[in-house]
N, C-alpha and C positions, 0 to 999 in steps of 0.2 A: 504493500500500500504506500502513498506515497504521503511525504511529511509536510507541506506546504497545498494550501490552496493556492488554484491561479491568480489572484492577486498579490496574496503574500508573495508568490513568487515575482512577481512583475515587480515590486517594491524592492524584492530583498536583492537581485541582479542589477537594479541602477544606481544600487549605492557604492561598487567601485569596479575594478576590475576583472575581468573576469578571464579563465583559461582555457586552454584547449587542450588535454594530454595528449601525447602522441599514445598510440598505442604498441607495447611491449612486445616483439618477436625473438624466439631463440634463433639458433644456425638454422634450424628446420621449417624458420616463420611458421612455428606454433606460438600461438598466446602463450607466453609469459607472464603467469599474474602474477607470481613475487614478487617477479621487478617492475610490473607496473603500481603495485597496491605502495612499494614503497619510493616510487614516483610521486604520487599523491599524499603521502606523508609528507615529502620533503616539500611538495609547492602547500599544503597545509600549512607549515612553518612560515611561510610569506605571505599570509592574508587574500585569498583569492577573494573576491563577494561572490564565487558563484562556479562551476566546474561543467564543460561537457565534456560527458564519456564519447565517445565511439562516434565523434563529429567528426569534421572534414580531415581535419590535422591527423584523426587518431583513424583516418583508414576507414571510413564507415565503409566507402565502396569496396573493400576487397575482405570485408567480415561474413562468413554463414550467419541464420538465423541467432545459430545456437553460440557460435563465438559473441555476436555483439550482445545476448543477456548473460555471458561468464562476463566481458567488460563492465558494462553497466551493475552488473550486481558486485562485482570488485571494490566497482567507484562507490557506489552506497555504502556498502560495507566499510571502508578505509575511511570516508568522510565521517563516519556516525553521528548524523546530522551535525556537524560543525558547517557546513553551506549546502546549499541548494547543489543539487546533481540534474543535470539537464541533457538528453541522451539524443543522437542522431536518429532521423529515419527518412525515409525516401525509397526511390523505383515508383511502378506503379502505384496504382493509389492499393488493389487488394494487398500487395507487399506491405506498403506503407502502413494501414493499418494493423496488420500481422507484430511487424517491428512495433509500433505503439504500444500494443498489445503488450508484446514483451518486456519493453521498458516500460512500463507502467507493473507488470510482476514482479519487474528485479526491481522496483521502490525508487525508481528514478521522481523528480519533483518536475520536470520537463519535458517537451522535446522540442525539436529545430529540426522541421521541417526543410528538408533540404530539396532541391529540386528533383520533379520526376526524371525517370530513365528514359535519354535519348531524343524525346521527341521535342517539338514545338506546336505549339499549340495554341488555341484563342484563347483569352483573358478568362473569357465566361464558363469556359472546361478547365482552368486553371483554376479557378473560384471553386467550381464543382469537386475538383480535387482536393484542395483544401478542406473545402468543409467537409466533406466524408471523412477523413483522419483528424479532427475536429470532433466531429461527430463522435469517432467511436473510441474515443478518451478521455478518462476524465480530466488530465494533466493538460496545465498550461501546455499552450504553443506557440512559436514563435515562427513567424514565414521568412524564410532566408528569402533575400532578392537578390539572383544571382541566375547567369548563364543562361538557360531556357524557362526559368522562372521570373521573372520580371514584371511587375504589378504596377499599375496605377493607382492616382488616389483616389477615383472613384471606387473602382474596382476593390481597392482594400478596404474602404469604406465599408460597401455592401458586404466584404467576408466579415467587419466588424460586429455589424450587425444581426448577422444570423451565427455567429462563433462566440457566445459570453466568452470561453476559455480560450479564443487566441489575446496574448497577451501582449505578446512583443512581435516588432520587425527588425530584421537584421540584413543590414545592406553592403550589398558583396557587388556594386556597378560601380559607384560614384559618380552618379549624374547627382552635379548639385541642386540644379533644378525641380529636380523629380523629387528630389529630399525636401524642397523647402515647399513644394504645394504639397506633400503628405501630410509635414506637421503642420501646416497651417492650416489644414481640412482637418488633423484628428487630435490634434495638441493633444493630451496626456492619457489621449484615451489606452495608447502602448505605449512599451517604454522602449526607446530606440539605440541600437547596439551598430557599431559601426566595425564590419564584415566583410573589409576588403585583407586582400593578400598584406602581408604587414601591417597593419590597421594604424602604428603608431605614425603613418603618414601623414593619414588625415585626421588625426584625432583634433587638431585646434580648430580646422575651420567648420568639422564638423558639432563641433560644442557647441558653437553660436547655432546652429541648428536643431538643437533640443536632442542631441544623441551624448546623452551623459556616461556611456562606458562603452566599452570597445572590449573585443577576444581579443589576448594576445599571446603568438606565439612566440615567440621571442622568453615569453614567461616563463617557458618550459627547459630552459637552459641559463637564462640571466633574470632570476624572480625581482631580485633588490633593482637592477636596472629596470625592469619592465613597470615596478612598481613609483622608481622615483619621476621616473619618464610621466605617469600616470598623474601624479600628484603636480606637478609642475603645468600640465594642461588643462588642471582643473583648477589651476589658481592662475591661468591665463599668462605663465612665465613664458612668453614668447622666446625672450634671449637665451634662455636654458633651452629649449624643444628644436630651436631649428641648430643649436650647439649639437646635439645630442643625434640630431638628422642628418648634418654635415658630417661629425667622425665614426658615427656607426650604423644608423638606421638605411642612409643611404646607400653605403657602401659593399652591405650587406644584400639589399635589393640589390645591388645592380652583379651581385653572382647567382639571388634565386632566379634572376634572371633569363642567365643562360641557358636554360633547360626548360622544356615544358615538365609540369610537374615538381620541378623543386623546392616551388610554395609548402609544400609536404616535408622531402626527401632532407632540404637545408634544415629543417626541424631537426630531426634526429641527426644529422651532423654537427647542428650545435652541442647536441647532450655526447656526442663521440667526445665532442672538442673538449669537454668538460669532466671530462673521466666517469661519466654514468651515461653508458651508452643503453640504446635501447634497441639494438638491434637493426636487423636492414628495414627497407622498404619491400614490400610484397607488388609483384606486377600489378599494371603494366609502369609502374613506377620505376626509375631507377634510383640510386643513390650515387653523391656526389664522386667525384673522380679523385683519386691521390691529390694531385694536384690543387683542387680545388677544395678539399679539406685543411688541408695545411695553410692555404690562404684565408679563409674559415678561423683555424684555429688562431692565428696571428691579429686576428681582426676581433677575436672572444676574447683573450689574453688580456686587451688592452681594456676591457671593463670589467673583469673579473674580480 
């Protein structure tokens, strides 16, 4: 069962930062839950407001049913409610709610709706999607807007309204535009999480637009950085943030860069760079090259 109603949850997520764990593979890319359960110990020690299991970073696309509720029920279990546990789901919509399902049994307090599998589609069959995995849970939800998911504010309006339980949006495009007619058609009715690849990019321009926390992975390797980074944008420290953009944020992007996929892959080569590694990437991902780890580590080093 799960420990937070969807409001409680919608409150308790925009009070500060929140993570994304990678998810744990041995040499065999079997789940790992030692090393991930004491993954989530160690980012417990650095004050998340809020955790997803088995979301983009942690691999949801290359998890079976039954691997992403050993995650999910890991993460509950490891957090014992010290924060909100908020779990991936996606593919079709009968998948989707299947997954729901599941993490709603292993005590998840969430999920994050991630975009259907492969297709594109009209707004109004996007909407119908939504609310069917909506529908058949009782756990907040949050709609990722990202890749072939992509909503208007009308359109999200209208899932407002027939969803009590979607709670939040989480924006993985960066049209700023699209961002500023959502909130000014739904102001607090959700609470706004900012969802692109590095999120600490946009996080100042996107505060002036009502998006008070952001995922971040970078969290998952440098917590005390992700966290001071976090505090400086939420006290509007402009000259610290584009500091912090200049000697690592950017520099950083411009090696997840080079690969499709990296967004991911460079995760787990920070926790390599950092002596707690978590294993490879499972296809069709790869993971970073010699070379580009060690540039990696050289560029971890210098905020450690």
């Amino acid at each position: 069962m799960s420990r937070m109603d969807p409001h409680e949850l919608a409150e308790e997520i925009g009070k500060g930062l929140l993570s994304f764990p990678v998810t744990h593979f041995d040499e065999h890319l079997t789940f790992d839950e030692k090393a991930y359960r004491a993954h989530i110990a160690w980012l417990l020690d650095h004050r998340p407001a809020g955790l997803f299991a088995a979301g983009g970073t942690g691999e949801f696309f290359s998890l079976a049913l039954d691997e992403f509720a050993s995650v999910v029920s890991a993460a509950v279990e490891e957090t014992a409610g010290k924060i909100p546990v908020l779990a991936g789901c996606g593919y079709g919509t009968a998948m989707a709610k299947q997954f729901a399902r599941a993490a709603e049994d292993a005590g998840a307090d969430g999920i994050l709706l991630l975009p259907p599998y492969l297709l594109n589609s009209e707004l109004t069959g996007l909407v119908r999607h939504a609310q069917s995995v909506c529908d058949s849970t009782k756990l907040g939800v949050i709609f990722y807007n990202r890749d072939n998911a992509i909503i208007n504010e009308t359109m999200l309006e209208q899932l407002c309204d027939e969803c009590p339980n979607l709670i939040g949006f989480k924006d993985g495009v960066g049209d700023i535009e699209l961002m500023t007619r959502i909130y000014a058609r739904l102001g607090d009715r959700l609470t706004y999480i900012g969802g692109l690849p590095t999120a600490e990019t946009f996080a100042l321009p996107y505060l002036e637009m009502g998006v008070t926390t952001y995922s971040s992975a970078i969290f998952n390797f440098l917590p005390e950085f992700a966290q001071d980074f976090y505090a400086a944008v939420r006290r509007r420290d402009r000259e610290y943030v584009l500091a912090q953009l200049r000697e690592f944020v950017l520099p950083y992007i411009a090696i997840r860069n080079r690969r499709r996929g990296y967004a991911v892959s460079i995760v787990k080569a920070g926790l390599r760079a950092i002596g707690r590694p978590a294993g490879p990437v499972r296809a069709p991902l790869i993971d970073l090259d010699a070379n580009e780890l060690d540039e990696l580590k050289r560029l971890v080093a210098g905020r450690s």
